[in-house]
VMD Tcl script that builds the backbone (N, CA, C; Angstrom):
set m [mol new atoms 453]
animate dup $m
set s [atomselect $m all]
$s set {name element resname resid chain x y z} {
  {N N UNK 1 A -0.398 10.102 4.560}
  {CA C UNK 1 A -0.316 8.822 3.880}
  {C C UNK 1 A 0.431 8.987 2.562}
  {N N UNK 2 A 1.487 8.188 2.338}
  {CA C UNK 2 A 2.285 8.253 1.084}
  {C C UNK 2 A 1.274 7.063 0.133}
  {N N UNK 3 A 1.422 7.889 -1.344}
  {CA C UNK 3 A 0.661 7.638 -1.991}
  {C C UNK 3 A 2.056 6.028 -2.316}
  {N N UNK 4 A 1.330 4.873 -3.149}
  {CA C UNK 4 A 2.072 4.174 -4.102}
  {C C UNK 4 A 2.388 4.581 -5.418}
  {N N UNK 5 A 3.802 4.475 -5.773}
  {CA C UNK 5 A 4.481 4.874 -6.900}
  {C C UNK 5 A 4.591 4.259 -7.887}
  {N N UNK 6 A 3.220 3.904 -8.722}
  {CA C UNK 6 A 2.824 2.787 -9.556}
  {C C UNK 6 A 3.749 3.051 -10.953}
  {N N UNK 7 A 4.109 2.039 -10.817}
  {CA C UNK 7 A 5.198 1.982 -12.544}
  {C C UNK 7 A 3.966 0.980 -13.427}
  {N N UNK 8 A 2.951 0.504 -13.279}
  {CA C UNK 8 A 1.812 0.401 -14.476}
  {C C UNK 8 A 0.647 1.039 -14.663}
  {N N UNK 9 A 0.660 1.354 -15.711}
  {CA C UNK 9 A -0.593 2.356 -15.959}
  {C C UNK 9 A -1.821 1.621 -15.975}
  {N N UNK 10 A -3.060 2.402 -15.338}
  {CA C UNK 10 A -4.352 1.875 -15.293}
  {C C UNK 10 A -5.294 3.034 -15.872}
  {N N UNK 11 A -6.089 2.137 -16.589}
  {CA C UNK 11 A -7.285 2.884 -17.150}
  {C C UNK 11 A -8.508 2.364 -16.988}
  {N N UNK 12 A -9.577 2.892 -16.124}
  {CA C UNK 12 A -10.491 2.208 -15.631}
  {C C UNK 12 A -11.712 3.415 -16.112}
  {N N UNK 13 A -12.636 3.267 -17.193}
  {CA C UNK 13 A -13.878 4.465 -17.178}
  {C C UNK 13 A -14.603 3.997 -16.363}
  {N N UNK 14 A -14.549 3.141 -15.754}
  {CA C UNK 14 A -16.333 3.151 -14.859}
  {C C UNK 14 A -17.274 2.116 -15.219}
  {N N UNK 15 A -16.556 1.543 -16.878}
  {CA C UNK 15 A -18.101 0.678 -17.354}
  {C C UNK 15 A -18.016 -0.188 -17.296}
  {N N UNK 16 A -16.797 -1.265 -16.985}
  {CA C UNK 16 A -16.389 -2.573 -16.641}
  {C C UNK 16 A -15.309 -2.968 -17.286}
  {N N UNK 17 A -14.405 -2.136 -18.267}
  {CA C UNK 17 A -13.366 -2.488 -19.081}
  {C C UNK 17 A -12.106 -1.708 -18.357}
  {N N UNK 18 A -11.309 -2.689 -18.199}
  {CA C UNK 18 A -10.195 -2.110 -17.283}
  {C C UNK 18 A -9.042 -2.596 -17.724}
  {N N UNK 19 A -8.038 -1.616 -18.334}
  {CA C UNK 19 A -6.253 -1.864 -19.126}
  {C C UNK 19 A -5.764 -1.429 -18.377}
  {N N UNK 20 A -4.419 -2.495 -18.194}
  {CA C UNK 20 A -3.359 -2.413 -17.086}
  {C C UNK 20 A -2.128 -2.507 -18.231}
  {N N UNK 21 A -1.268 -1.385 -18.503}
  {CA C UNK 21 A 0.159 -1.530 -19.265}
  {C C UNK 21 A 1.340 -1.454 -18.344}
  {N N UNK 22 A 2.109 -2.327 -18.645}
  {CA C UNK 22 A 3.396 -2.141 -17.853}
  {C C UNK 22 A 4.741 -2.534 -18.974}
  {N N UNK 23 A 5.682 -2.160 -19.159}
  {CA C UNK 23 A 6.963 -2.918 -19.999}
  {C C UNK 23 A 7.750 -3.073 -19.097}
  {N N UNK 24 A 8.679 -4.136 -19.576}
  {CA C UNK 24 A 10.086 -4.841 -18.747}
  {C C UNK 24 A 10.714 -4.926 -19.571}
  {N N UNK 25 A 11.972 -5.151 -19.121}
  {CA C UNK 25 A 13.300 -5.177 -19.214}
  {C C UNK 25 A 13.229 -7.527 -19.763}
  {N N UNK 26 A 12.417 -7.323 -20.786}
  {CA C UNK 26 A 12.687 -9.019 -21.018}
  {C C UNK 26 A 12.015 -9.150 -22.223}
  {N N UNK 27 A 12.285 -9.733 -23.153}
  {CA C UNK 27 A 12.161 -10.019 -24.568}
  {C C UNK 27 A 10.196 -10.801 -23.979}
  {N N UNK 28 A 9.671 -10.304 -25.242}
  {CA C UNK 28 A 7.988 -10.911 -25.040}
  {C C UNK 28 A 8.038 -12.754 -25.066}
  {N N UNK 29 A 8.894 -13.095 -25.425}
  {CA C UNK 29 A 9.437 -14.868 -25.429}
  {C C UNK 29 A 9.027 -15.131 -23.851}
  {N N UNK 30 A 9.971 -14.239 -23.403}
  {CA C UNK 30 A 10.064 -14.744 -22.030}
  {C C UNK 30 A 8.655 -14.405 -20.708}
  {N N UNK 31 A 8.048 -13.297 -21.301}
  {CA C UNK 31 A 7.090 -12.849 -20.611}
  {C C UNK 31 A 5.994 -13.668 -20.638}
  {N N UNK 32 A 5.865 -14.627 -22.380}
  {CA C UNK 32 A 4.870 -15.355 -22.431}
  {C C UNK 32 A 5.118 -16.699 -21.804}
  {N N UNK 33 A 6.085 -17.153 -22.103}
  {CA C UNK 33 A 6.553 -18.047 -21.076}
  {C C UNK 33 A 6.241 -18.436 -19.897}
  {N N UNK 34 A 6.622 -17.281 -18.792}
  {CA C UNK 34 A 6.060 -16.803 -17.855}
  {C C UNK 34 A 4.671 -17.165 -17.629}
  {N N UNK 35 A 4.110 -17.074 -18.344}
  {CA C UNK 35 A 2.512 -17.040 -18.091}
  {C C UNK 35 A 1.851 -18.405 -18.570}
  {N N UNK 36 A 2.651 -18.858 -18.740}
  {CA C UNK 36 A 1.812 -20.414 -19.830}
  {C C UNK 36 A 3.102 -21.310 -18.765}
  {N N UNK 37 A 3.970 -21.165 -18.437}
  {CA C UNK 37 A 4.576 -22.130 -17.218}
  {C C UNK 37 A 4.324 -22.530 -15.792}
  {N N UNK 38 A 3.737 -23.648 -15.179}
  {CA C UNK 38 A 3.420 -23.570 -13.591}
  {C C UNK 38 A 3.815 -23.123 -12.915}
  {N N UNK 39 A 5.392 -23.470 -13.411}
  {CA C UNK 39 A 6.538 -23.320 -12.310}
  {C C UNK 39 A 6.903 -21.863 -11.974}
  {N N UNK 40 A 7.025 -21.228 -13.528}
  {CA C UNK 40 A 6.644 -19.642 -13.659}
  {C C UNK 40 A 5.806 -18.819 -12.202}
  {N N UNK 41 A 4.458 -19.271 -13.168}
  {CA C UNK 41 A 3.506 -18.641 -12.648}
  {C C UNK 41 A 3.285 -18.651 -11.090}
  {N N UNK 42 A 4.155 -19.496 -10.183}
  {CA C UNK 42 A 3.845 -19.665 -8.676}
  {C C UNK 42 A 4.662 -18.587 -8.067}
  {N N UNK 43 A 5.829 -17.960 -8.958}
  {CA C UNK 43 A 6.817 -17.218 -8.376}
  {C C UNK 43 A 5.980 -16.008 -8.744}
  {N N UNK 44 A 5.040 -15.353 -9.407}
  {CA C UNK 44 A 4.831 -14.276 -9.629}
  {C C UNK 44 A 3.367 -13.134 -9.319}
  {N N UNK 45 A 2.545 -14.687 -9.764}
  {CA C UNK 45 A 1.105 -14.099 -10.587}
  {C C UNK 45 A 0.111 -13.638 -9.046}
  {N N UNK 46 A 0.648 -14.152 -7.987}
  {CA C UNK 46 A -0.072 -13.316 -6.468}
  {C C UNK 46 A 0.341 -11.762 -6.073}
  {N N UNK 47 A -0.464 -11.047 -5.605}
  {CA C UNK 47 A -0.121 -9.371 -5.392}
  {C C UNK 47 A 1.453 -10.102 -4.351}
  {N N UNK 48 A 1.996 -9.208 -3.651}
  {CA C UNK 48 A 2.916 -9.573 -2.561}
  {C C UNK 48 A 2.036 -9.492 -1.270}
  {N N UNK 49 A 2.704 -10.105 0.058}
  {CA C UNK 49 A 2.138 -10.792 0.708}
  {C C UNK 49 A 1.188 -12.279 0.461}
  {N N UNK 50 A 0.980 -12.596 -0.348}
  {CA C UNK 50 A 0.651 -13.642 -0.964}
  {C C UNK 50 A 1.187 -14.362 -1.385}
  {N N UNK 51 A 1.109 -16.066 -1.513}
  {CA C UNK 51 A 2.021 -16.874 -2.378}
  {C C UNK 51 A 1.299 -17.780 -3.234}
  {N N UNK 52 A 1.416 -18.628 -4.595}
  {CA C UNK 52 A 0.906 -19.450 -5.284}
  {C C UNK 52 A 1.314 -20.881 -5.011}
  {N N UNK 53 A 1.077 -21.881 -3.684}
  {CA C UNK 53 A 1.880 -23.103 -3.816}
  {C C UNK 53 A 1.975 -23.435 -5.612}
  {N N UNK 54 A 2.984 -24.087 -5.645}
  {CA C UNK 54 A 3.404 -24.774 -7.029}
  {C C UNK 54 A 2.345 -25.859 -7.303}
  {N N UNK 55 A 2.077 -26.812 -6.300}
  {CA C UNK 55 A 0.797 -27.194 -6.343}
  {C C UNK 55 A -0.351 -27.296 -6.755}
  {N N UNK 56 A -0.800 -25.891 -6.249}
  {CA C UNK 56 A -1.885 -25.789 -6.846}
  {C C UNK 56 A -2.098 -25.311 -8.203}
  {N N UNK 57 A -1.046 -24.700 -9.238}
  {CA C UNK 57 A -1.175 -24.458 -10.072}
  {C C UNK 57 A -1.271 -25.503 -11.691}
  {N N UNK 58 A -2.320 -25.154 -12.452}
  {CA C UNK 58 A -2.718 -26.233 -13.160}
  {C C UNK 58 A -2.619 -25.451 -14.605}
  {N N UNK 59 A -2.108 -25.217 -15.887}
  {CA C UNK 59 A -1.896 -24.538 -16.508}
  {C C UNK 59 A -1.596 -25.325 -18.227}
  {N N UNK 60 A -2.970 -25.200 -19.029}
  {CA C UNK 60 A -2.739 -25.857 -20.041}
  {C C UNK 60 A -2.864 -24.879 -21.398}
  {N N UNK 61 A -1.814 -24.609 -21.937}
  {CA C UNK 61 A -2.153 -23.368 -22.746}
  {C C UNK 61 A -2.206 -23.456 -24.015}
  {N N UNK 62 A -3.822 -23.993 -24.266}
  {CA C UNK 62 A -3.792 -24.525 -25.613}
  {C C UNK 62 A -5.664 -23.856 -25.379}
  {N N UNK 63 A -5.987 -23.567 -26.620}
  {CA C UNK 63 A -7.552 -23.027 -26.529}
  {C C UNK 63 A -8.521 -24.042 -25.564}
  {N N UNK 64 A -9.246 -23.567 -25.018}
  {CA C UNK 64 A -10.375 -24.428 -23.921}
  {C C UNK 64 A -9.592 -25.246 -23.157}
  {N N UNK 65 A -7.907 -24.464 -22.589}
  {CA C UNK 65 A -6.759 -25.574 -21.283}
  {C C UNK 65 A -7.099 -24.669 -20.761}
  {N N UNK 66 A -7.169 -24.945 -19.254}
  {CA C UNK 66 A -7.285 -24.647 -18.012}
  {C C UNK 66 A -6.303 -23.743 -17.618}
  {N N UNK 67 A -6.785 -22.883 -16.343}
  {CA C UNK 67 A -5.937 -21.842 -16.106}
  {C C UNK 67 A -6.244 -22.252 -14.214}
  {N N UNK 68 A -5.343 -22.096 -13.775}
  {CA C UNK 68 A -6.308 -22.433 -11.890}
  {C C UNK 68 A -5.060 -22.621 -11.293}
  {N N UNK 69 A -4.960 -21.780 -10.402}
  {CA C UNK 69 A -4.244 -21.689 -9.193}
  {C C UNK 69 A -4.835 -21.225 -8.013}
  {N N UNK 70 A -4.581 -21.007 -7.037}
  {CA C UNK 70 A -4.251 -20.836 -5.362}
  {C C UNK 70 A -3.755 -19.746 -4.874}
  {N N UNK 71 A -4.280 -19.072 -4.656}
  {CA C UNK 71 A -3.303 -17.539 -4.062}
  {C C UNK 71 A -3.588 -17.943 -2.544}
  {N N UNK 72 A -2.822 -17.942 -1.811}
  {CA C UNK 72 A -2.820 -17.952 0.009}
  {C C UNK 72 A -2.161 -16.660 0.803}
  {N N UNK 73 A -3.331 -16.346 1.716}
  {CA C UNK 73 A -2.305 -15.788 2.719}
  {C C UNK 73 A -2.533 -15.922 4.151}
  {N N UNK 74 A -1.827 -16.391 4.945}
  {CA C UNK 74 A -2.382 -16.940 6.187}
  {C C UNK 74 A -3.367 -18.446 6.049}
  {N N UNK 75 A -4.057 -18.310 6.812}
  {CA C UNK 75 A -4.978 -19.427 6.371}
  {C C UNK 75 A -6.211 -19.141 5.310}
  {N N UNK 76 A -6.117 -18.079 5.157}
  {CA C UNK 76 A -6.955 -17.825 3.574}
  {C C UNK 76 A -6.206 -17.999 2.641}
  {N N UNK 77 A -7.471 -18.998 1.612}
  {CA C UNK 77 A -7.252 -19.296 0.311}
  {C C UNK 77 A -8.266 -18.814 -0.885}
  {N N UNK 78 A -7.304 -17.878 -1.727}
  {CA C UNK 78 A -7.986 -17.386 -2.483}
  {C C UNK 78 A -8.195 -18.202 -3.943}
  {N N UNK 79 A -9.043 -19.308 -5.043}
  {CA C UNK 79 A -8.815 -19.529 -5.662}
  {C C UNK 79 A -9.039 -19.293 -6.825}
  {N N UNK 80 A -8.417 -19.225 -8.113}
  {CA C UNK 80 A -8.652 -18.462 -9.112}
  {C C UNK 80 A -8.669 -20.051 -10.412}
  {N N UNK 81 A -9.939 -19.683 -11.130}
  {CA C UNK 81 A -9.776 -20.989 -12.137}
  {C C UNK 81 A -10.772 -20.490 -13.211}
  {N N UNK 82 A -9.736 -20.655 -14.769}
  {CA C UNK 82 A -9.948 -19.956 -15.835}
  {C C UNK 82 A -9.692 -21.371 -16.649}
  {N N UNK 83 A -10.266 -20.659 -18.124}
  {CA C UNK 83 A -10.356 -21.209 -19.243}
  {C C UNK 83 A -9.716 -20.710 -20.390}
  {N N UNK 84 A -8.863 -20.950 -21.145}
  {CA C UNK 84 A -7.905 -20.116 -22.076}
  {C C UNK 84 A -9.330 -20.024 -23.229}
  {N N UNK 85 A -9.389 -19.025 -23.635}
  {CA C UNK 85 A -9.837 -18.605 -25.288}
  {C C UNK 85 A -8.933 -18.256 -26.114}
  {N N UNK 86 A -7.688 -18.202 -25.858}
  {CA C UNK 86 A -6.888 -18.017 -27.193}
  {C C UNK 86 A -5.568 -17.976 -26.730}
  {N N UNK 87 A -4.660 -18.378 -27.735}
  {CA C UNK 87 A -3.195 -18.474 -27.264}
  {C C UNK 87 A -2.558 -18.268 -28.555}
  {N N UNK 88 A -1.708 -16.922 -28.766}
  {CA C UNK 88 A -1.016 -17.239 -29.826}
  {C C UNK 88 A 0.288 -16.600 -29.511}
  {N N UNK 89 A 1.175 -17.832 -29.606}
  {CA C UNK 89 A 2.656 -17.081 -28.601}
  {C C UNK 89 A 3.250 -16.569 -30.132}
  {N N UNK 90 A 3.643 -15.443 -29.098}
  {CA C UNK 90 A 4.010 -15.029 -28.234}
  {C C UNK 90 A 3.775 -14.042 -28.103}
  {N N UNK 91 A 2.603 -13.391 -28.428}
  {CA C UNK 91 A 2.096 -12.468 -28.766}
  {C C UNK 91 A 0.674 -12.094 -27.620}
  {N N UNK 92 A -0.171 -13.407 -27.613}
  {CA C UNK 92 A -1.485 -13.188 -26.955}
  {C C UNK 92 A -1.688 -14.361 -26.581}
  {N N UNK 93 A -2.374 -13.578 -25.007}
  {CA C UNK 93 A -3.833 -14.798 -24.289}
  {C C UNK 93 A -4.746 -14.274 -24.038}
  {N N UNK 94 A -5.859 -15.265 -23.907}
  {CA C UNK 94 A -6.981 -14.277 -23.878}
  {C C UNK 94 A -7.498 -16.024 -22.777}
  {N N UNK 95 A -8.170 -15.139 -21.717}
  {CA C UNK 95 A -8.920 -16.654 -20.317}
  {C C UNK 95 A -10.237 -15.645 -19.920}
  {N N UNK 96 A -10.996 -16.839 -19.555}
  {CA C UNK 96 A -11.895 -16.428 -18.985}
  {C C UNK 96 A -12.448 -17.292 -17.797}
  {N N UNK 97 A -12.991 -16.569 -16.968}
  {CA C UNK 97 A -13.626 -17.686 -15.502}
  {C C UNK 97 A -14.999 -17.996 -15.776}
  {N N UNK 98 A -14.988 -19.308 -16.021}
  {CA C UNK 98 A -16.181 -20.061 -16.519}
  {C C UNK 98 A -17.420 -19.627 -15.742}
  {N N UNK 99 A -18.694 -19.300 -16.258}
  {CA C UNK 99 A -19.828 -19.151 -14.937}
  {C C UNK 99 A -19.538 -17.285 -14.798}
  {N N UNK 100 A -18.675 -16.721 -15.796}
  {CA C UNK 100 A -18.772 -15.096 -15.056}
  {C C UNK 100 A -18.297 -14.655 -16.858}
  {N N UNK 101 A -19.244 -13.723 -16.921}
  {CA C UNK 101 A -18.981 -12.501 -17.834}
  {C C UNK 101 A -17.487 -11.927 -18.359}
  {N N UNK 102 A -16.731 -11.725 -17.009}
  {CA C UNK 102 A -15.495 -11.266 -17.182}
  {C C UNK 102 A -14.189 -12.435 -17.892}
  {N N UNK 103 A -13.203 -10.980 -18.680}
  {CA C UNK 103 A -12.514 -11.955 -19.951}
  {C C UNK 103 A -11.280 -10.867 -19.669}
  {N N UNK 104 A -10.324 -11.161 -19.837}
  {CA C UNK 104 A -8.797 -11.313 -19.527}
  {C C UNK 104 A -8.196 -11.348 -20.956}
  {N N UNK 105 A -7.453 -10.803 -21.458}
  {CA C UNK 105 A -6.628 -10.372 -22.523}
  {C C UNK 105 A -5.311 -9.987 -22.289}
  {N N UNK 106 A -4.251 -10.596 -22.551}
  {CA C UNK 106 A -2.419 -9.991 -22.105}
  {C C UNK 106 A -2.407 -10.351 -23.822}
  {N N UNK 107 A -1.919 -8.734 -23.862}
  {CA C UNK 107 A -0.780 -8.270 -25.016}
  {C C UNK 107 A 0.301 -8.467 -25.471}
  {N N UNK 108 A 1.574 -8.749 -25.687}
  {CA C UNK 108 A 2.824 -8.676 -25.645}
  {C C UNK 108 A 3.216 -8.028 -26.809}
  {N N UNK 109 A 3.955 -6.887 -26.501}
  {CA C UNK 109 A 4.200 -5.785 -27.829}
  {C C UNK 109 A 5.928 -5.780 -27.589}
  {N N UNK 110 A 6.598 -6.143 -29.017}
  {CA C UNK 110 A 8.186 -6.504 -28.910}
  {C C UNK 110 A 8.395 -4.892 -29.020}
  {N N UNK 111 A 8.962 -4.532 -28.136}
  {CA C UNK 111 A 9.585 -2.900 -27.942}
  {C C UNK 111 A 11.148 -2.809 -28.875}
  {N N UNK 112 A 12.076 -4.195 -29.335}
  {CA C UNK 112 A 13.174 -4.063 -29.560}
  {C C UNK 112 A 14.072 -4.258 -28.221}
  {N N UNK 113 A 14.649 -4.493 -28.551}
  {CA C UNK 113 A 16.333 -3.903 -27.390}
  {C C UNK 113 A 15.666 -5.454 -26.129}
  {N N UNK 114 A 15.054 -6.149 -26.240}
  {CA C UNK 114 A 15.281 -7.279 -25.249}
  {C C UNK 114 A 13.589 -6.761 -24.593}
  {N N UNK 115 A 13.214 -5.441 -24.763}
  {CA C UNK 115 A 11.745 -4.978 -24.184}
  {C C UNK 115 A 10.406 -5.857 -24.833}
  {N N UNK 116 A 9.804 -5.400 -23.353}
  {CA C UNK 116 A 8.210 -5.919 -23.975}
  {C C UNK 116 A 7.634 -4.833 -23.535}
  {N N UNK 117 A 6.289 -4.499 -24.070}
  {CA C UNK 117 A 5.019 -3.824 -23.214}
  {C C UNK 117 A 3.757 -4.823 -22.880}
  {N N UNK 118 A 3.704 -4.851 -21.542}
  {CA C UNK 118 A 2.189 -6.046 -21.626}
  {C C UNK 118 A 0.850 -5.663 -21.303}
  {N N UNK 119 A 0.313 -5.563 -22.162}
  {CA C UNK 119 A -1.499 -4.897 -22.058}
  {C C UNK 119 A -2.326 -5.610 -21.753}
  {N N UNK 120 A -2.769 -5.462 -20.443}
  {CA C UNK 120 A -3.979 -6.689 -19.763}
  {C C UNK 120 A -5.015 -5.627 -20.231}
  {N N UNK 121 A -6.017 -6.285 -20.671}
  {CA C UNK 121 A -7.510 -5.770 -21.238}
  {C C UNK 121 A -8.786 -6.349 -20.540}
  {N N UNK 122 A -9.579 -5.870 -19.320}
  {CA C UNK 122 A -10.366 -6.451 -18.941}
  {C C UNK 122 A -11.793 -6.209 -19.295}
  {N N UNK 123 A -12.633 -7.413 -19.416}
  {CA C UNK 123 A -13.981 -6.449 -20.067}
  {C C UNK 123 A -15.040 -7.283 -18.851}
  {N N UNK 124 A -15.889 -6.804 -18.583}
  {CA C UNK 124 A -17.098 -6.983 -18.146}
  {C C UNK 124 A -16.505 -7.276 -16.329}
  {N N UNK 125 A -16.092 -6.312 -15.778}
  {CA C UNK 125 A -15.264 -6.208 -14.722}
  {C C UNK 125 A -15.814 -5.805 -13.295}
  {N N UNK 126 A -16.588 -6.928 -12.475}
  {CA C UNK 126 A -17.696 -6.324 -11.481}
  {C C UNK 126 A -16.465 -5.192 -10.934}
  {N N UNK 127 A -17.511 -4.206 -10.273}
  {CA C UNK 127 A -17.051 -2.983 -9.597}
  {C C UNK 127 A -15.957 -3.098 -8.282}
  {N N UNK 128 A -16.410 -4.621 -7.819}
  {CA C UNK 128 A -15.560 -4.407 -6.706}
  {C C UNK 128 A -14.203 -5.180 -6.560}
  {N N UNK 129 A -13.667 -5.366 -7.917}
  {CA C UNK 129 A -12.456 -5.549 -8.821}
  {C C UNK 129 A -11.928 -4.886 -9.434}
  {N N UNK 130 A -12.496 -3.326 -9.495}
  {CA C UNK 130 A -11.659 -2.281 -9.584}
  {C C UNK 130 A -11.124 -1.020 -8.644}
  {N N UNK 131 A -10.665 -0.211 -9.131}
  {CA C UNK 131 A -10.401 0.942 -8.503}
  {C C UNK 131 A -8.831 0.877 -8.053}
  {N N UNK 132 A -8.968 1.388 -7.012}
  {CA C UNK 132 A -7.045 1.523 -6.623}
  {C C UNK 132 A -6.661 0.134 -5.552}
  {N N UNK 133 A -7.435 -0.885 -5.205}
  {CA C UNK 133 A -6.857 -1.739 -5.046}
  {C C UNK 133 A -6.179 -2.849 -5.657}
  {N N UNK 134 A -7.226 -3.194 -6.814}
  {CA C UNK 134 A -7.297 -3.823 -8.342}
  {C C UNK 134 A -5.396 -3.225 -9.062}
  {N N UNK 135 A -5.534 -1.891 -8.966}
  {CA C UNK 135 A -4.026 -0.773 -9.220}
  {C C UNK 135 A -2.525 -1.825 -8.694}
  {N N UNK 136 A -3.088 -1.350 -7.301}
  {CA C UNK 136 A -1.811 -1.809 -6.646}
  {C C UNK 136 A -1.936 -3.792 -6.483}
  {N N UNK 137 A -2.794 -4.369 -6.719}
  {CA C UNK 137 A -2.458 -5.677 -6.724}
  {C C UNK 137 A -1.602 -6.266 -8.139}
  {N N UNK 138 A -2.766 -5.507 -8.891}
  {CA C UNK 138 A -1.474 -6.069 -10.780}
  {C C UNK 138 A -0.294 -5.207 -10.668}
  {N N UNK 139 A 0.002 -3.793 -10.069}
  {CA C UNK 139 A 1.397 -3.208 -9.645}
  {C C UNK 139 A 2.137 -3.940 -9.016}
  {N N UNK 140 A 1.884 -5.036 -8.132}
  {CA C UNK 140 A 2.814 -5.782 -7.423}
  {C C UNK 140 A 2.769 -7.104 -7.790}
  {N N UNK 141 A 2.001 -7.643 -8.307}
  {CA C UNK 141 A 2.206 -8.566 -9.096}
  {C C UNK 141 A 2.910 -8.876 -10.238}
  {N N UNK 142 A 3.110 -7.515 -11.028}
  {CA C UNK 142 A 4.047 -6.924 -12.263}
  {C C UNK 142 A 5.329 -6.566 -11.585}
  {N N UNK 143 A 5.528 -6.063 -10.843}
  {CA C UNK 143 A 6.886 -5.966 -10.092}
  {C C UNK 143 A 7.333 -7.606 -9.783}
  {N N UNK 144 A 6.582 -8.576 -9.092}
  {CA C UNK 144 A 6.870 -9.180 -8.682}
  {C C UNK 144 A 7.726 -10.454 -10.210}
  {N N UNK 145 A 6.552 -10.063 -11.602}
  {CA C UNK 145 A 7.063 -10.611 -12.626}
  {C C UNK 145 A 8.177 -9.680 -13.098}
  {N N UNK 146 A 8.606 -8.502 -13.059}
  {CA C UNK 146 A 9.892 -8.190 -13.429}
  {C C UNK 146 A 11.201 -8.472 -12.301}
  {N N UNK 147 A 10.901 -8.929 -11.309}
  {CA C UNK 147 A 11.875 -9.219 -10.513}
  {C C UNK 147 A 12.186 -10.529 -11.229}
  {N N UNK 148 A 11.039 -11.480 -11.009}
  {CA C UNK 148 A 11.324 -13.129 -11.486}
  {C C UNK 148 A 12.142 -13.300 -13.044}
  {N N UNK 149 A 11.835 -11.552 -14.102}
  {CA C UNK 149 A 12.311 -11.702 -15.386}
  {C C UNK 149 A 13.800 -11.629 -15.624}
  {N N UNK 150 A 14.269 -10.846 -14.240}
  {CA C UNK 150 A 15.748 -10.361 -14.451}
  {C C UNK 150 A 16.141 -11.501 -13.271}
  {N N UNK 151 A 15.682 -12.620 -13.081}
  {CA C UNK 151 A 16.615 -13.838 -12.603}
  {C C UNK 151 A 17.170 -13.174 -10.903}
}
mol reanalyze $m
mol bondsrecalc $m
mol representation Tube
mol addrep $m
């Protein structure tokens, strides 16, 4: 079995806090963008094999706006629906899923030269949302946002 050749780093101790870093090739403008746009977010934010109808995505990025989309594959629908705690572009978001412990944090660190680095920070992270599947879903989901960054 060939291992996956993850271009984002994961750090997971075990206790429920889990950082995912990756940088691209796209100024942090555009990364935040990305993430606070519907239209954005349908092209990217599902692992692959998966898609976000445009539809379903609902995205208000202002403190206590809504976060909620649709991941599909086949006739499964996976749905995901958050609450922003903080927005300060272009720099930081911080969401959380109403009714659950767990909280979501993206970084955006200006590298220079057109770069970003983006630091997802997860805290209170049930167990069976991590490990090496958790890896390769934000790995292809981050690929899938540096494809969408370079047009």
């Amino acid at each position: 079995m060939t291992e996956t050749p993850f271009t984002t780093a994961m750090t997971d101790n075990g206790d429920g806090n889990v950082t995912f870093v990756r940088e691209f090739d796209a100024p942090r403008e555009a990364v935040f963008a990305a993430y606070t746009d519907a239209d954005q977010l349908a092209n990217f934010f599902a692992p692959e094999g998966l898609t976000v109808p445009r539809e379903s995505v609902t995205v208000e990025p202002e403190k206590g706006g809504r976060f909620e989309l649709t991941m599909v594959m086949g006739e499964m629908e996976i749905p995901f629906a958050g609450a922003f705690l903080a927005i300060e572009e272009p720099e930081r978001l911080a969401f959380h899923v109403p009714g659950e412990a767990m909280e979501q944090e993206i970084t955006l660190t200006d590298l220079g030269g057109g770069r970003c680095r983006l630091t997802l920070h997860q805290t209170n992270v049930p167990e069976q949302f991590r490990g090496p599947h958790a890896h390769a879903g934000f790995d292809s989901s981050f690929s899938l946002l540096a494809r969408h960054l370079a047009g």
